[in-house]
N, C-alpha and C positions, 0 to 999 in steps of 0.2 A: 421500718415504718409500719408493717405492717401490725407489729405487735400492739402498736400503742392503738391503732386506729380498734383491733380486738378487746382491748381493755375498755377502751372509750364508749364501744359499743353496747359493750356488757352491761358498764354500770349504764348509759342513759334506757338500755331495755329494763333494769331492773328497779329506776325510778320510776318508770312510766307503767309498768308492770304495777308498783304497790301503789300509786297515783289513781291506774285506772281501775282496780277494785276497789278502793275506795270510794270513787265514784258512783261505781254500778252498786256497789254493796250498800250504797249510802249511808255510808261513817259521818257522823255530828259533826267533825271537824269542815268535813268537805260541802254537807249541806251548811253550813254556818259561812263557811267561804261563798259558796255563790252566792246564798241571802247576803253578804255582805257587798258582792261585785252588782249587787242587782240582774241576776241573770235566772228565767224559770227551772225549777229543778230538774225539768223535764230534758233541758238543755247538759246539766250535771249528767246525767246517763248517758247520753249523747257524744258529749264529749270523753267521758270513762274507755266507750265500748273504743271510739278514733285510738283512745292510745294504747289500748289492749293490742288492738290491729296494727300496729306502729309499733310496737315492741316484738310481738310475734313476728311482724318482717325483719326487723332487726335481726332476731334471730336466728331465724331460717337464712339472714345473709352472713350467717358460717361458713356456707356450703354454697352461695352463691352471689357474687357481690352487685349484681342487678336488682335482688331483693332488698343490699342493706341499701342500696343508694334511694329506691321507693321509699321504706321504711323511715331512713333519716329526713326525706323530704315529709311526711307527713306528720312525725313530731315536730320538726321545724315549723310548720303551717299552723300547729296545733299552739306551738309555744309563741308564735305570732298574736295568734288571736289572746292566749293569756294576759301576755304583756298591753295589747290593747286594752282589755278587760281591766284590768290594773291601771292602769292610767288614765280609761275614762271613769273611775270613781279618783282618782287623784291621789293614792298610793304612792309612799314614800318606795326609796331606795330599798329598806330592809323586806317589805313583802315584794317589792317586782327581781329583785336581785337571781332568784334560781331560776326563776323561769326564762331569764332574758341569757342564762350561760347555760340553761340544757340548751333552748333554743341554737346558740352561740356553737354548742358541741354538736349538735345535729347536722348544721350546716357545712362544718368544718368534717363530717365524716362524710357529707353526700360528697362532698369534693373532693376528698383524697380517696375516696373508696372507685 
């Protein structure tokens, strides 16, 4: 089991990884998304730097699995708030659908981890 939970963990650090430079770097795509959630860009950086820190736990929970169970909790929290954000502008299935299965993976690794 423990393989998969290592694979799992990998790819949601490395979403949230290019996720959260995107954010702080402020890529068009990522200001154009929160202009569209209605949210201040200030908040965009904000939330970048959460999943930078959420994926670096991740990682560093190679070596220690108290770190990845932190780490998955605060993507989790983070993909909470997404999914809200998506659905108080009233988002269909095809834009809330990743965020609600990273979230979903997160969850699933604070618990087996």
């Amino acid at each position: 089991m423990d393989i998969w939970i290592w694979i799992l963990q990998g790819l949601l650090a490395a979403m949230f990884v290019m996720g959260g430079l995107g954010k702080v770097s402020g890529a068009k795509a990522q200001k154009d998304t929160f202009d569209h959630l209605r949210l201040p860009q200030w908040f965009r950086w904000i939330t970048g730097l959460v999943e930078l820190a959420g994926s670096a736990l991740l990682i560093g929970g190679y070596w220690n699995t108290d770190i990845t169970i932190a780490g998955a909790l605060v993507i989790g929290v983070t993909a909470i708030g997404g999914t809200a954000a998506h659905l108080r502008v009233k988002d269909g299935f095809k834009q809330t659908f990743m965020i609600v299965l990273l979230g979903i993976i997160a969850f699933l690794i604070a618990g087996l981890s």
